[in-house]
C-alpha positions as CSV (number, residue, x, y, z in Angstrom):
1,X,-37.3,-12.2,36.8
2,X,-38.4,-10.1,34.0
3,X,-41.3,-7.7,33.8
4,X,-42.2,-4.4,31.4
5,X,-42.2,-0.9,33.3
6,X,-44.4,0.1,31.0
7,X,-47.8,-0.6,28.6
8,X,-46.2,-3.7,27.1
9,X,-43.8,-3.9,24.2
10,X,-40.6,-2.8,25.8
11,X,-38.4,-5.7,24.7
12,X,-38.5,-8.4,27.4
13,X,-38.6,-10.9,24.8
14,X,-35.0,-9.8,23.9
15,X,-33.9,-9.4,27.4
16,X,-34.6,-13.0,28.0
17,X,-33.0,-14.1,25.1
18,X,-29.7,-12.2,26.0
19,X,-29.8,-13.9,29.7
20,X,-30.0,-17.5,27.9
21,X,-27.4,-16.4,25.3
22,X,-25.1,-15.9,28.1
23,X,-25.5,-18.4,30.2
24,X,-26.3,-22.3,29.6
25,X,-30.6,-21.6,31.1
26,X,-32.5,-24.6,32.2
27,X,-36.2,-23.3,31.9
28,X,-37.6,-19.9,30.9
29,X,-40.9,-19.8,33.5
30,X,-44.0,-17.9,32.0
31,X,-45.8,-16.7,34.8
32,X,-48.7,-14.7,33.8
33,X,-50.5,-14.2,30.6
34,X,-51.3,-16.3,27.3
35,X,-51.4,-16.6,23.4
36,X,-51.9,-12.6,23.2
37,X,-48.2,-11.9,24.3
38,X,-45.9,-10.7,21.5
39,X,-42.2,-11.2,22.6
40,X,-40.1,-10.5,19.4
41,X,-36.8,-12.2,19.1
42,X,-34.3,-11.4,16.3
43,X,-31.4,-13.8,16.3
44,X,-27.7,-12.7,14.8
45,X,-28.5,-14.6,11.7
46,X,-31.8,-12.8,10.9
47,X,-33.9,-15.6,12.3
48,X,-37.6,-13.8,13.9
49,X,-40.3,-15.3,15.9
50,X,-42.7,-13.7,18.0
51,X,-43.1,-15.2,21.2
52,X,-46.4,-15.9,22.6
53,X,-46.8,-19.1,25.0
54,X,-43.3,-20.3,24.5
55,X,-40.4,-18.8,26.7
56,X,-38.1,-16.4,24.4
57,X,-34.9,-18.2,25.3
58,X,-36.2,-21.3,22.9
59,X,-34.0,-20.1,20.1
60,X,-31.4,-22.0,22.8
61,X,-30.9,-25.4,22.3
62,X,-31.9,-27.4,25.2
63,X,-33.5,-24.3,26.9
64,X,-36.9,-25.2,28.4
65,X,-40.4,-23.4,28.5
66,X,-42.6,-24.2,31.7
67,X,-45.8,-22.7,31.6
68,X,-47.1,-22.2,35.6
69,X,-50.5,-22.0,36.6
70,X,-51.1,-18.5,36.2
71,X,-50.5,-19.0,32.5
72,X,-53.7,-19.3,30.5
73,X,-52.5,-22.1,28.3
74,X,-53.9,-21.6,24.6
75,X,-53.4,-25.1,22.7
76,X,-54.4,-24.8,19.0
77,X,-52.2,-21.4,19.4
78,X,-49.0,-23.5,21.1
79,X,-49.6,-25.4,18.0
80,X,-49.7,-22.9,15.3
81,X,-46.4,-21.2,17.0
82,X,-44.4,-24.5,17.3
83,X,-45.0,-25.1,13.9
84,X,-43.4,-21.4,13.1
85,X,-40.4,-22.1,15.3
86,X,-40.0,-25.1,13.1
87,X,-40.2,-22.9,10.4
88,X,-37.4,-20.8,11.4
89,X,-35.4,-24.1,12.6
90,X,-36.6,-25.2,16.1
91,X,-38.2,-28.2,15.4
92,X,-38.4,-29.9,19.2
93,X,-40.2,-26.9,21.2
94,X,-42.9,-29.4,22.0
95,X,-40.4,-31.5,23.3
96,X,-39.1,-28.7,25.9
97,X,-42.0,-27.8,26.9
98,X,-43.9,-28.5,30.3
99,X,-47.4,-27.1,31.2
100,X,-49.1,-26.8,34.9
101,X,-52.4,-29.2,34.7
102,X,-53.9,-26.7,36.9
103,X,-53.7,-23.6,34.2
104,X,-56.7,-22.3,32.5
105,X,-57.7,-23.9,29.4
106,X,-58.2,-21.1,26.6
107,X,-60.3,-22.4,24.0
108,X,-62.5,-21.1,20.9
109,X,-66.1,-19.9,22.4
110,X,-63.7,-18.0,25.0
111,X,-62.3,-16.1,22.0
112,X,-65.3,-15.8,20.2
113,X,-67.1,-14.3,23.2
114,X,-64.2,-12.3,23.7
115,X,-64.4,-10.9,20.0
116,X,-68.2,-11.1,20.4
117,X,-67.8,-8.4,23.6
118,X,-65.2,-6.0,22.3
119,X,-67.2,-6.0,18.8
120,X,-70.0,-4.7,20.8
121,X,-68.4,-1.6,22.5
122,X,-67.8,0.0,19.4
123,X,-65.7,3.4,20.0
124,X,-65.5,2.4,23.9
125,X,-63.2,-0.5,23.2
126,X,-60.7,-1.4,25.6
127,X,-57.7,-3.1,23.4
128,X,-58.8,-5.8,23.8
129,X,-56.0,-8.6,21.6
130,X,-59.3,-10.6,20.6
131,X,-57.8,-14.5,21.9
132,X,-59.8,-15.1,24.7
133,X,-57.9,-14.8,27.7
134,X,-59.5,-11.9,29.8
135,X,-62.5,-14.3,29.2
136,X,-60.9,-17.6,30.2
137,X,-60.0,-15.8,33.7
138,X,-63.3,-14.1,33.7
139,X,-64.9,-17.8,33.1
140,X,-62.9,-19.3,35.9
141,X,-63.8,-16.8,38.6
142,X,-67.1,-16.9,38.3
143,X,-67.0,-20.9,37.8
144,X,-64.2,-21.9,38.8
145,X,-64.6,-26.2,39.7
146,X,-66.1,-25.9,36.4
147,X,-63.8,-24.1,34.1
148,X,-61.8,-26.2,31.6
149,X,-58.3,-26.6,33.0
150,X,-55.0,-28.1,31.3
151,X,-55.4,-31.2,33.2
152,X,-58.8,-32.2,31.8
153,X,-56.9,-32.7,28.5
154,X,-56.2,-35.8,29.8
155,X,-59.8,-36.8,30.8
156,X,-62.3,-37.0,27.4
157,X,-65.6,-37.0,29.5
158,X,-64.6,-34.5,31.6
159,X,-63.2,-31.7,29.4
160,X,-66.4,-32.6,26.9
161,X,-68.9,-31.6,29.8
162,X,-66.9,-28.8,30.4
163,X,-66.6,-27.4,27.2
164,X,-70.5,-28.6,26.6
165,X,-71.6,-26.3,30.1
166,X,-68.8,-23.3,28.6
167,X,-70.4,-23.2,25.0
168,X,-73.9,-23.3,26.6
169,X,-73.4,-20.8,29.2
170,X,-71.5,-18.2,27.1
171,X,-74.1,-18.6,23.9
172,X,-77.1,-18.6,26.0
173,X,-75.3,-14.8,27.7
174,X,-74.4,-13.9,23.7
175,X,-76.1,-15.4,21.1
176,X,-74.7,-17.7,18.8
177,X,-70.7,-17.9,19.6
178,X,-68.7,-17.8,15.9
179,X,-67.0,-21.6,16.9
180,X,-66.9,-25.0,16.1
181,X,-68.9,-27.6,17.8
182,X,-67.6,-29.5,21.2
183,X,-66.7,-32.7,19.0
184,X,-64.6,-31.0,17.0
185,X,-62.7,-28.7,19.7
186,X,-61.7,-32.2,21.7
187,X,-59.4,-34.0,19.1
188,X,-57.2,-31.3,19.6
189,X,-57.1,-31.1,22.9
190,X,-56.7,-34.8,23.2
191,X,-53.7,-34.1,21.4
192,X,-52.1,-31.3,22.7
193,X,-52.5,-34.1,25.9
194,X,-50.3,-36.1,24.2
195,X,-47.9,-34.2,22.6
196,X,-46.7,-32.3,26.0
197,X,-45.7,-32.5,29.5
198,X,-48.6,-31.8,32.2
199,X,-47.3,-31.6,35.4
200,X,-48.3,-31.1,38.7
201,X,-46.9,-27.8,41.0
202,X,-44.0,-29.5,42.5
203,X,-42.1,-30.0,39.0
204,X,-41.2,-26.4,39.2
205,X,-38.9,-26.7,42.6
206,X,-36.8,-29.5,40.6
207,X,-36.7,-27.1,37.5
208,X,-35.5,-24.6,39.7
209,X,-32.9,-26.7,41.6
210,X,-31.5,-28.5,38.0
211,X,-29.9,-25.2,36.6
212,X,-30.6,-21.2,36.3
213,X,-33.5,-20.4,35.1
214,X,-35.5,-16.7,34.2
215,X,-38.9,-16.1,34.5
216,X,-40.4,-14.3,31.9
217,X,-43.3,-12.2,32.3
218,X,-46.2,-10.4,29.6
219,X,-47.3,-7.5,28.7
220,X,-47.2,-4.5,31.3
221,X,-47.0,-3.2,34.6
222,X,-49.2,-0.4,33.6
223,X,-51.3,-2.7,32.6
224,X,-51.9,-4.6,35.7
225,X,-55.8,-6.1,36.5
226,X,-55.0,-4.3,39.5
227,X,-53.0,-1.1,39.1
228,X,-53.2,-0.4,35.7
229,X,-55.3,2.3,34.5
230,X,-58.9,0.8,34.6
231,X,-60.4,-0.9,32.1
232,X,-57.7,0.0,29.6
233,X,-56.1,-3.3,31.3
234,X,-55.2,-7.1,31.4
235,X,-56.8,-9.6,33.2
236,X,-53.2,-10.6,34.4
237,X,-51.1,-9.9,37.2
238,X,-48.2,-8.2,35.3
239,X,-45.7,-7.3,38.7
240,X,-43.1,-9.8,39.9
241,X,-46.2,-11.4,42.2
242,X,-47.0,-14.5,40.2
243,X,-43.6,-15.2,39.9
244,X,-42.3,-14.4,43.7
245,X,-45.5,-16.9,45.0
246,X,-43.6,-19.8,42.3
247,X,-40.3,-19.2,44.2
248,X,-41.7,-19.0,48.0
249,X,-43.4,-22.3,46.9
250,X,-40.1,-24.2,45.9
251,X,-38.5,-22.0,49.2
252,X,-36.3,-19.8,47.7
253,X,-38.1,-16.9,47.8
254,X,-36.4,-13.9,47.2
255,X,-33.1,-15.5,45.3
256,X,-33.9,-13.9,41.9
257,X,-32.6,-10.5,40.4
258,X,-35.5,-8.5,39.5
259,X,-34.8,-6.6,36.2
260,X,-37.6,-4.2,34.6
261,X,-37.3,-3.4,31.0
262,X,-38.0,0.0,29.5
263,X,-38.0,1.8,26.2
264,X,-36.4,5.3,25.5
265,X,-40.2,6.3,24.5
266,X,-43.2,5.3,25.8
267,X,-45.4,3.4,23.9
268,X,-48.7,1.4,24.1
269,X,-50.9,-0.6,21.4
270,X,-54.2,0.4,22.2
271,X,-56.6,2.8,23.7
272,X,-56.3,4.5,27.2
273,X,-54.0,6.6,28.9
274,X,-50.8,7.9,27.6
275,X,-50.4,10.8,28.5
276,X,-46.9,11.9,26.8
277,X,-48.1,10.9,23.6
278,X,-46.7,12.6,20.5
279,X,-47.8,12.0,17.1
280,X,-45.2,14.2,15.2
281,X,-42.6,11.5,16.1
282,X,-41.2,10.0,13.1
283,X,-41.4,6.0,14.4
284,X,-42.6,2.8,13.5
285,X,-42.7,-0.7,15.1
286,X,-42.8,-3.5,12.5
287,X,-43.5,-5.8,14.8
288,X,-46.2,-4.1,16.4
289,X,-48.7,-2.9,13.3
290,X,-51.9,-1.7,13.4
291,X,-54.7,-4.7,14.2
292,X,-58.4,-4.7,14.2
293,X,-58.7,-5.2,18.1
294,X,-56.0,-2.9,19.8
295,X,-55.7,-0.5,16.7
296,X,-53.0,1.6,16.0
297,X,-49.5,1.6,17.7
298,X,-49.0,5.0,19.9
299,X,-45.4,6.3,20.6
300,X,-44.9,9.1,22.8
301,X,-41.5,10.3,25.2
302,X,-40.7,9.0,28.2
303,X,-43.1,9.3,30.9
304,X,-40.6,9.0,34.5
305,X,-44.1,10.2,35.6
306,X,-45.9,6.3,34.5
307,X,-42.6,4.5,34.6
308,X,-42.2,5.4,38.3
309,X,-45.5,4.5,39.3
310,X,-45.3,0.9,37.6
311,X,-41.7,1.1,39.4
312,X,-43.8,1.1,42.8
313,X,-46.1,-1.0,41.9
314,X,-43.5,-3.8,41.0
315,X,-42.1,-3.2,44.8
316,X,-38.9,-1.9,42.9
317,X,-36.2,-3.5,41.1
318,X,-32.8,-4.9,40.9
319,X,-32.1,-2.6,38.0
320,X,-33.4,-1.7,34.6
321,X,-32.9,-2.7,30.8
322,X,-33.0,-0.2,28.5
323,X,-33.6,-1.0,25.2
324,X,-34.2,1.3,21.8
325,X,-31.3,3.2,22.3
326,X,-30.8,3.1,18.6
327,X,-33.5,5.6,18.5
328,X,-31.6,8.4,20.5
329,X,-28.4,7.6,18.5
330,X,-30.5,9.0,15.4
331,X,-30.8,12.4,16.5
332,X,-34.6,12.6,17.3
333,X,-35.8,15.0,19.8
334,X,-36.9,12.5,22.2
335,X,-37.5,14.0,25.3
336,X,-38.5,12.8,29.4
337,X,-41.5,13.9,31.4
338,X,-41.0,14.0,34.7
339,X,-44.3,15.6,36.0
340,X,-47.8,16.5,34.3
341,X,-49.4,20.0,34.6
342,X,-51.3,18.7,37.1
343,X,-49.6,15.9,39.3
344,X,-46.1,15.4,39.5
345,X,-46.3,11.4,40.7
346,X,-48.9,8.6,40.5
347,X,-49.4,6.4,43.9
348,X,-50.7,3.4,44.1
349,X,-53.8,2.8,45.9
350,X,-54.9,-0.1,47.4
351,X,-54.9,-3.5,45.1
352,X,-58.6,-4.3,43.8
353,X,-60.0,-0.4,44.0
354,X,-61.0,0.0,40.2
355,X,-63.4,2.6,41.0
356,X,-60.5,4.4,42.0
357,X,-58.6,3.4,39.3
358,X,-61.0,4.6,36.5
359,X,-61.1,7.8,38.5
360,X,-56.8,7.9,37.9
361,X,-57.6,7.0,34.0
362,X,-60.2,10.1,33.6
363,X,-57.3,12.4,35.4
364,X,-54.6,10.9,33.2
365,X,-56.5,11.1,30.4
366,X,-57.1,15.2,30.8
367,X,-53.3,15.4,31.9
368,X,-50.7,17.1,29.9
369,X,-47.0,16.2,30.0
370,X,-44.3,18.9,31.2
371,X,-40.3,18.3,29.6
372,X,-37.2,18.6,30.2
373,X,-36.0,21.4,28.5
374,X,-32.9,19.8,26.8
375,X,-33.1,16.3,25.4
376,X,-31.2,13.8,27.2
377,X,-27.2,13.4,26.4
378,X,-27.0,10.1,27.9
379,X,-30.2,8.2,28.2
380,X,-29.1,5.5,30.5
381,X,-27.7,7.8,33.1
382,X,-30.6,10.1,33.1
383,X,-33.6,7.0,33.3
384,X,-31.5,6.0,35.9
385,X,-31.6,9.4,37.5
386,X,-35.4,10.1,37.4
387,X,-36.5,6.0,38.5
388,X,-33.9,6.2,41.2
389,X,-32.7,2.8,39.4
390,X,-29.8,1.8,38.0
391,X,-29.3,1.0,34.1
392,X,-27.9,-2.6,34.4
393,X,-28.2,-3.6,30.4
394,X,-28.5,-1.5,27.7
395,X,-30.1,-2.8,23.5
396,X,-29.2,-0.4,20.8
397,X,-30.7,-3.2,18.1
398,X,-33.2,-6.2,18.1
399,X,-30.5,-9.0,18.3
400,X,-28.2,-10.2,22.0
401,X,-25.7,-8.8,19.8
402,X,-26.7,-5.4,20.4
403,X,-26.8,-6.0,24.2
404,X,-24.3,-4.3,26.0
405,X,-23.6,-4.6,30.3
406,X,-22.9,-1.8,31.3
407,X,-20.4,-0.9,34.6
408,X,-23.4,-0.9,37.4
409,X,-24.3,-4.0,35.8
410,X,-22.6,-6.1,38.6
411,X,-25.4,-8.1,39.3
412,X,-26.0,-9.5,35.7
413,X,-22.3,-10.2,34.9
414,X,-22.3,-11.9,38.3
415,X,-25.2,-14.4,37.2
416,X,-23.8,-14.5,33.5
417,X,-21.0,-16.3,35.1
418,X,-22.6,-18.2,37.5
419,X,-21.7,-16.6,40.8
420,X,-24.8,-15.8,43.6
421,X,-25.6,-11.8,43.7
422,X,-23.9,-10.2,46.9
């Protein structure tokens, strides 16, 4: 199981694809999140795609994506991104691909509303990625034996009312939604329907019985609906919850190795809280540029402070990835923060509190960072050091290439090669 320690952005995406580089994978399980995930894979031969719906071990042939019921299942985007990995020489990711009947349905007057609400906050935005799926989950709370679901792509009358009552609902709360009509939304549903696999809840178990597989999650623990720093946050369960409740279901609860995957800075796309931001440093993300919804992309050092907190969140970890070494081998004065002038730890409250959660994002956001004095010598020994976690896997590029296991990395060697963890 894969998760990000941080705001998002840390390099899961490339995690996953070294696990399924190294050993033969059967399915890569999504288990939270939708089309505004951004998992960037770089293969050896210079091959990119940016992950969204599909699971970032699909450069692998015969690797399978399964997207469980806490995925919010975007089909016009599934669509535009199969037709990419085509592109860049995957032509059957359709064809691996299997999608729980009972996940949300994202669809255009859930974007547009989406759009319609961040538009309107002006300078109070929240980051939001503009595709709709904080409103697809907002939707099915409040409605949820009405909400389109996966499923109804399979059922014309049914997913027409329920677009019909969506459209009306969210333009009678808005105005006039910037989408296309109901009778032009269903061919494409009807045949997404066609084109894929819906399945019920119990396909996972056999997935999970047939071969290894990893479960991939999005975005960030910092970023959790219920821990992250409120309302700078997802509407998505970002911790290894989602993805524990799939394995207790099949009955093999606790049998995966829990990895969480760090940068050697701190970064975030997006307003709120970050606190050890440092606009002096000399970096760039070209995968990550500036967008009219989140804005600009914010580096700062490390922040053990943040890192530790999403740590307890998570319920700890197996061990760590730590990826942008490359960074530290350039010389830059990168430094860790392991306490603000104020605080020196974040605890977690109570899951659901966001009053008390906004009142943590108005402290952080008057906190200021304290450093070590000396920058890191070796970065994997002294993340490892302030998380209380060991470095298992270490990136010092993009590609699996530039993966390297290092010696307290017992536990991923053991399930490169096929063996249970002791």
């Amino acid at each position: 199981m894969v998760v990000d320690l941080g705001y998002g952005d840390a390099g899961k995406g490339t995690v996953v694809d070294w696990l399924c580089a190294n050993r033969p994978v059967h399915t890569v399980v999504r288990f939270n999140g939708g089309a505004q995930a951004a998992h960037n894979v770089v293969r050896p031969d210079g091959r990119h795609h940016t992950f969204a719906q599909f699971g970032a071990g699909t450069f692998h042939p015969g690797v399978r994506t399964h997207l469980s019921r806490y995925v919010v299942v975007d089909p016009l985007a599934l669509a535009a991104e199969a037709d990419h990995l085509a592109a860049v020489g995957v032509p059957d990711a359709f064809d691996r691909l299997t999608v729980d009947g009972a996940a949300l349905l994202a669809t255009p007057y859930h974007r547009a509303a989406n759009q319609a609400r961040e538009t309107a906050r002006g300078a109070d935005r929240h980051g939001s990625c503009g595709q709709g799926v904080g409103e697809t989950v907002a939707y099915g709370l409040a409605h949820p034996d009405e909400a389109p679901r996966v499923a109804d792509c399979r059922s014309p009358e049914v997913l027409r009312r329920r677009l019909t009552a969506l459209r009306d609902r969210l333009t009678a709360e808005l105005g006039p939604l910037d989408a296309p009509p109901v009778a032009d939304c269903l061919p494409a549903c009807l045949a997404f329907a066609e084109r894929v696999a819906i399945v019920d809840g119990s396909w996972l178990a056999g997935a999970l019985r047939a071969g290894p597989c990893v479960f991939e999650g999005a975005q960030g623990v910092l970023l959790d609906e219920w821990h992250g720093f409120h309302p700078y946050t997802t509407w998505s369960t970002t911790t290894f919850a989602n993805a524990e409740a799939l394995l207790a279901e099949a009955g093999l609860n606790g049998s995966a190795i829990r990895i969480g995957v760090l940068r050697t800075v701190t970064t975030r796309h997006g307003p709120g809280p970050l606190v050890t931001e440092d606009p002096s440093l000399p970096l760039a993300d070209p995968h990550n540029p500036t967008n009219p919804w989140q804005g600009r992309f914010r580096f700062g050092h490390f922040d053990a402070v943040a890192h530790a907190y999403a740590l307890a969140v998570a319920g700890g970890v197996d061990g760590l990835a730590l990826t942008h070494l490359d960074l530290a081998d350039r010389g830059l004065d990168l430094r860790i923060c392991r306490r603000y002038d104020t605080l020196d730890r974040l605890v977690p409250g109570p899951a659901g509190d966001l009053d008390r959660q906004a009142a943590l994002t108005a402290r952080l956001l008057r906190a200021r960072p304290r450093y070590d004095d000396v920058a890191a010598t070796d970065w994997p020994e002294a993340v490892g050091a302030a998380l209380g976690a060991p470095v298992l896997l270490t990136s010092h590029g993009p590609t699996s290439a530039d993966k390297t296991v290092r010696k307290e990395g017992h536990l991923i060697n053991a399930w490169c090669i096929g063996r249970a963890p002791s």
